[in-house]
C-alpha positions as CSV (number, residue, x, y, z in Angstrom):
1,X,-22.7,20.1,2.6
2,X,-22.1,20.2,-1.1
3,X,-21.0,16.5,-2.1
4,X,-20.5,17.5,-5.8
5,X,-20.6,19.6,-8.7
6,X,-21.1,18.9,-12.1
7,X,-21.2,21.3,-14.7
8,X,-19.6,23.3,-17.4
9,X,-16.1,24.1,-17.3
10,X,-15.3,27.9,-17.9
11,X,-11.8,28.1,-16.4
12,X,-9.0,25.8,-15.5
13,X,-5.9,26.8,-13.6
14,X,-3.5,24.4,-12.2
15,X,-4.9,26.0,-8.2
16,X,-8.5,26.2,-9.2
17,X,-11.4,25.7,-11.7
18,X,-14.6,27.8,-12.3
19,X,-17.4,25.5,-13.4
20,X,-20.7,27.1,-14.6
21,X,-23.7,25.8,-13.1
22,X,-27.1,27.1,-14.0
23,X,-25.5,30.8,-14.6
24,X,-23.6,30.3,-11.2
25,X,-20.0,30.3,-11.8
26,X,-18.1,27.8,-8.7
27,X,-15.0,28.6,-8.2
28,X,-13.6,25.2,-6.8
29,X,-9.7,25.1,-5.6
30,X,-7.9,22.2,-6.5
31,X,-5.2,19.8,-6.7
32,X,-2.4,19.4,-9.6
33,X,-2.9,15.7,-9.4
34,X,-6.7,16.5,-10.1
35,X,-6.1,19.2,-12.3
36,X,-4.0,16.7,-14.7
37,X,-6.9,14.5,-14.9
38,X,-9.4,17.2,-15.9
39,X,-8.2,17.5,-19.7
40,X,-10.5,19.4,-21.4
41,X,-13.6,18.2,-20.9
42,X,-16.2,20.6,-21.4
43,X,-18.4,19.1,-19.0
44,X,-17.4,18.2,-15.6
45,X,-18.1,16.4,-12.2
46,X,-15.7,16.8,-9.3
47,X,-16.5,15.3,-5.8
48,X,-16.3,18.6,-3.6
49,X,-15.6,19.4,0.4
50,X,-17.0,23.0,1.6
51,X,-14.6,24.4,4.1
52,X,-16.5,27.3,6.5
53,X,-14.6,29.8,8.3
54,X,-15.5,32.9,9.5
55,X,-14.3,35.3,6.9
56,X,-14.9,32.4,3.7
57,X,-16.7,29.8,2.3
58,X,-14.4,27.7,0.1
59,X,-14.9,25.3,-1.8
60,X,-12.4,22.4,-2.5
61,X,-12.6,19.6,-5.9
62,X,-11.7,16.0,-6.5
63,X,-11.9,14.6,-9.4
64,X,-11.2,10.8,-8.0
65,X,-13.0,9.7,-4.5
66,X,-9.7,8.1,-3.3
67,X,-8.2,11.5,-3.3
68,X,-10.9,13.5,-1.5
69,X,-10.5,10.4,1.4
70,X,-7.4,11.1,1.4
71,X,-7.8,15.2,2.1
72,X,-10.4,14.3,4.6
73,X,-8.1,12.1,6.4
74,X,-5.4,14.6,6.3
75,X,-6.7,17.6,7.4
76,X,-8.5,15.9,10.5
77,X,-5.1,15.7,11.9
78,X,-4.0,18.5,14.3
79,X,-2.0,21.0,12.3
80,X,-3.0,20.3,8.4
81,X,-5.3,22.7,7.2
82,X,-7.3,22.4,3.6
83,X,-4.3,24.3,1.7
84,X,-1.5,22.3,3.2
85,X,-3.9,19.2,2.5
86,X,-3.8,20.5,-1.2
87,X,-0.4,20.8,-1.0
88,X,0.7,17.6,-0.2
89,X,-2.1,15.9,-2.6
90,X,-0.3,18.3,-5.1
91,X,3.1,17.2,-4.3
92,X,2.3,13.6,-4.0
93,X,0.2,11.4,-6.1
94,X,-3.1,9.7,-3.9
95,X,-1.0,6.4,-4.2
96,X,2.6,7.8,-3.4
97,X,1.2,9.7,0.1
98,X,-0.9,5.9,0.9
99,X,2.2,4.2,0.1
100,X,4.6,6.7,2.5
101,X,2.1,6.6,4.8
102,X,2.2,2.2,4.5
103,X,5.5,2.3,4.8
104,X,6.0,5.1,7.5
105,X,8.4,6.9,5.3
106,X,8.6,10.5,6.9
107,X,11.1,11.6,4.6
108,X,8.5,12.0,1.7
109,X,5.9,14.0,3.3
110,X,8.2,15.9,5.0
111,X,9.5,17.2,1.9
112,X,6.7,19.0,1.1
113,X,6.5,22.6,1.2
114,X,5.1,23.9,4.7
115,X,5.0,20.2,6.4
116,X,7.4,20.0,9.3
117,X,9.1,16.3,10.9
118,X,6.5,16.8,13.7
119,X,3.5,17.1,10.9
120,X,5.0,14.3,8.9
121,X,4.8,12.1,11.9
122,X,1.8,13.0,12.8
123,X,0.5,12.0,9.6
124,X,2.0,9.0,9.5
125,X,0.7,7.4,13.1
126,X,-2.5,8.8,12.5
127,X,-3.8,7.2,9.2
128,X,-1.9,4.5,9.1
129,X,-4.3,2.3,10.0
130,X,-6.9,4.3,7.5
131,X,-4.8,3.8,5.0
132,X,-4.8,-0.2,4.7
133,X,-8.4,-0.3,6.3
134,X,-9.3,2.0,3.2
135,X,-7.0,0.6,0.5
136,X,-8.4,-3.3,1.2
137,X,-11.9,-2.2,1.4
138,X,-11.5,-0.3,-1.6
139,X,-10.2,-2.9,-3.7
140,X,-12.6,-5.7,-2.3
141,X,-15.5,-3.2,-3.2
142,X,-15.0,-2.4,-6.8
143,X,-13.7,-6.2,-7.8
144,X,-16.3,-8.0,-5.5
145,X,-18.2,-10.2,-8.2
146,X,-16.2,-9.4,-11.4
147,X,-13.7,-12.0,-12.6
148,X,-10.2,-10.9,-14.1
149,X,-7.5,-12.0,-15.4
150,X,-5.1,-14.6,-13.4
151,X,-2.4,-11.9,-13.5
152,X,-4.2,-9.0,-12.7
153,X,-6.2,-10.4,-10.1
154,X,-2.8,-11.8,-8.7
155,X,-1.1,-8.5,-8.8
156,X,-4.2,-6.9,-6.7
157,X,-4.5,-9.4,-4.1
158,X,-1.1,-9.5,-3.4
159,X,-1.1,-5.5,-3.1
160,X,-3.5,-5.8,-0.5
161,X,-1.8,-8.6,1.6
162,X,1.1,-6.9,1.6
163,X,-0.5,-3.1,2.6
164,X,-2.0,-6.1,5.4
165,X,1.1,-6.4,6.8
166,X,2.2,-9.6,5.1
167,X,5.7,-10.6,3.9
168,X,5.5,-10.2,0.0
169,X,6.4,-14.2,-0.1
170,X,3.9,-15.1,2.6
171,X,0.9,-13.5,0.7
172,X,2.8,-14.9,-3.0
173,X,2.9,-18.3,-1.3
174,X,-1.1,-17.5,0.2
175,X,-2.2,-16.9,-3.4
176,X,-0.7,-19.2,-5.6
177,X,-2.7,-21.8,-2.7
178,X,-5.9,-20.3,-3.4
179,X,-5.5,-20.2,-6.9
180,X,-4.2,-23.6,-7.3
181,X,-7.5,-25.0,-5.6
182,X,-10.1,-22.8,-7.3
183,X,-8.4,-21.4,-10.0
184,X,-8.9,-17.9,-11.5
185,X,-12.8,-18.3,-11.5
186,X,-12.4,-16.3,-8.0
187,X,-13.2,-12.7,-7.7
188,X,-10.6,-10.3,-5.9
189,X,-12.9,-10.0,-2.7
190,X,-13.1,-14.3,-2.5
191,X,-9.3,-14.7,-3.1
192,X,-8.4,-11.9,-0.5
193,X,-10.4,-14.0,2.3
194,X,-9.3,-16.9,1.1
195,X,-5.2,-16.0,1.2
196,X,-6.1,-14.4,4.9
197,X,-7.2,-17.8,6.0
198,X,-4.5,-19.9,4.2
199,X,-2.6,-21.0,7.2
């Protein structure tokens, strides 16, 4: 399994990249949310999934590692293969599919091109539960142990109670508890715990 590449960019298309590594020239298929993050940087890493069939080896880049999850999450599901996963990470930024998905809005996913009602529902029951298992444990991981700002740290934690399942003024209420009693020398991960268990 390749897990990355990182080398020099020799060609960038809004489907796919060439990147030059060692005199081996990659060519890595990608996404238009990915290719708008690219710029042009001559130098390159992208996080990368290697899709095997019988008649091709292809080779598909990230450049963020929320939105290769998210293509591994989607094209586990019965009927979404690695192009319509592209398609709908095209079509959708990584936080606009997690927040349809969240908030079981069919109506967006189904609008893109090649995904039927039956896919889009599919999709939705499926990661669900992936989604706001993912989203908190991403946002307890990279904040765990650095302090922020009151209001950013705020804004955060309430994002997470709410993906949760909490009423936005349960978790507002939650917080503003914590907060009152430790104040903002809490990290994201501490006031996240803290808000679950505010009664």
């Amino acid at each position: 399994m390749i897990a990355y590449l990182k080398g020099k960019l020799v060609y960038k298309d809004p489907t796919f990249v060439i990147i030059d590594i060692s005199g081996v020239g990659y060519h890595v298929k990608v996404s238009l949310q990915t290719y708008s993050k690219i710029k042009d940087e001559e130098h390159i890493m992208l996080l990368t999934y290697l899709h095997i069939k019988e008649d091709a080896h292809t080779l598909y880049g990230f450049k963020e590692e929320n939105e290769k999850r998210l293509f591994l999450h989607l094209i586990s599901i019965s009927g979404v293969g690695p192009n319509t996963g592209l398609m709908i990470l095209s079509s959708l930024s990584s936080e606009e599919l997690e927040n349809a998905i969240a908030q079981e809005d069919f109506r967006t996913i189904q609008n893109v091109k090649g995904v039927g009602a039956k896919t889009a529902q599919r999709i939705v029951l499926e990661l669900k539960d992936k989604v706001k298992r993912d989203s908190l444990a991403e946002l307890a991981q990279t904040q765990s142990g650095f302090i922020k700002t009151d209001n950013k740290i705020r804004e955060e934690a309430l994002k997470a109670l709410i993906t949760l399942g909490f009423p936005k003024a349960t978790a507002e209420k939650n917080i503003a508890t914590v907060l009152k009693k430790t104040g903002s020398e809490i990290s994201l991960e501490e006031l996240i715990k803290a808000s679950l268990k505010t009664p």
